[in-house]
C-alpha positions in Angstrom: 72.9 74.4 105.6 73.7 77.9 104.8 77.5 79.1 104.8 79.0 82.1 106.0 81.5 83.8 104.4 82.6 80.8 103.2 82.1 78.0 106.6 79.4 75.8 107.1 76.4 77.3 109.7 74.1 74.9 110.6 70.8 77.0 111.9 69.6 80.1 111.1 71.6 83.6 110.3 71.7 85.7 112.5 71.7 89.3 111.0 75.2 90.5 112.3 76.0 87.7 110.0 73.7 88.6 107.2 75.0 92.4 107.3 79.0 90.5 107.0 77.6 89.0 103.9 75.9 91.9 102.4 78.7 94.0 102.8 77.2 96.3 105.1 79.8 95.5 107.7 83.7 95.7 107.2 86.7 94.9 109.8 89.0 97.7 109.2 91.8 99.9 110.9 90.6 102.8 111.9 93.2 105.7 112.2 91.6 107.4 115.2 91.3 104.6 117.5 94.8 102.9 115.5 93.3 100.0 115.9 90.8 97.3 114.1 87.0 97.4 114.6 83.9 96.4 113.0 82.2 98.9 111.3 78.9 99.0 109.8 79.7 100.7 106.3 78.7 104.4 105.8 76.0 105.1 103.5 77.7 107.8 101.4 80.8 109.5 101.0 80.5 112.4 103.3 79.9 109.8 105.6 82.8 107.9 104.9 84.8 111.0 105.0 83.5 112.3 107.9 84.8 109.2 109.8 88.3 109.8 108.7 88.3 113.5 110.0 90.2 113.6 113.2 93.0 111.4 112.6 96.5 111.6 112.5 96.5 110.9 108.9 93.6 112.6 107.6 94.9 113.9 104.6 96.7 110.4 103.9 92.9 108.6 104.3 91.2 111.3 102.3 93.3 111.1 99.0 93.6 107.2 99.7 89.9 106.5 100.2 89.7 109.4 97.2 91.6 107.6 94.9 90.0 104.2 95.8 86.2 105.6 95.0 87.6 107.1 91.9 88.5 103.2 90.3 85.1 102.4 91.1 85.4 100.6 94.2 83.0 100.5 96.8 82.6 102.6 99.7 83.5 99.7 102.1 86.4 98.6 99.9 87.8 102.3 99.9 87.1 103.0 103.5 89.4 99.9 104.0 92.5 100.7 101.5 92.4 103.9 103.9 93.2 102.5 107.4 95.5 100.1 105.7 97.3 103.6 104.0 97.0 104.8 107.8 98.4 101.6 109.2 101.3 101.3 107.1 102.1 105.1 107.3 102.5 104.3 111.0 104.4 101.7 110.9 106.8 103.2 108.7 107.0 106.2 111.3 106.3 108.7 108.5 105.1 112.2 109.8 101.3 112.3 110.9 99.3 114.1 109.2 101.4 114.2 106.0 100.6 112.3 102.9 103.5 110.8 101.8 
């Protein structure tokens, strides 16, 4: 029996499940659409950076997911810690588009 992120899966993976596993797919908030998706994770930091241009919080993401890469983290982890940054800057009504 193999387990999946944690619960029991009788059968075979399937690899949208595999890719959960290995990291190379995240659930995160995403400031554009200000709302959760899946996401397969970028491959690089452009890439990740690239997906935060357009927001209402750009700057906010950038220095978040920034900050986040510069501790070491993963890309996936730091892509994260920014739509949360996003998410609680909205809910908190600060101004878009400003970082703090």
């Amino acid at each position: 029996m193999h387990t999946v992120l944690g619960y029991p899966r009788c059968g075979r993976i399937t690899a949208w499940e595999h890719d959960l596993v290995q990291g190379k797919r995240i659930r995160w908030y995403n400031p554009n659409l200000e709302g959760f998706e899946w996401w397969e994770v970028p491959a690089s930091d452009n890439e990740a950076l690239a997906v935060l241009e357009g927001s209402p919080y750009t700057a906010l993401c950038t220095q978040t997911y920034l900050e986040w890469r510069a501790l070491g983290t993963s890309i996936a982890a730091a892509l994260i810690r920014a739509g949360e940054a996003a998410r609680e800057a909205d809910r908190r009504g600060w101004a878009r588009g400003a970082a703090g």
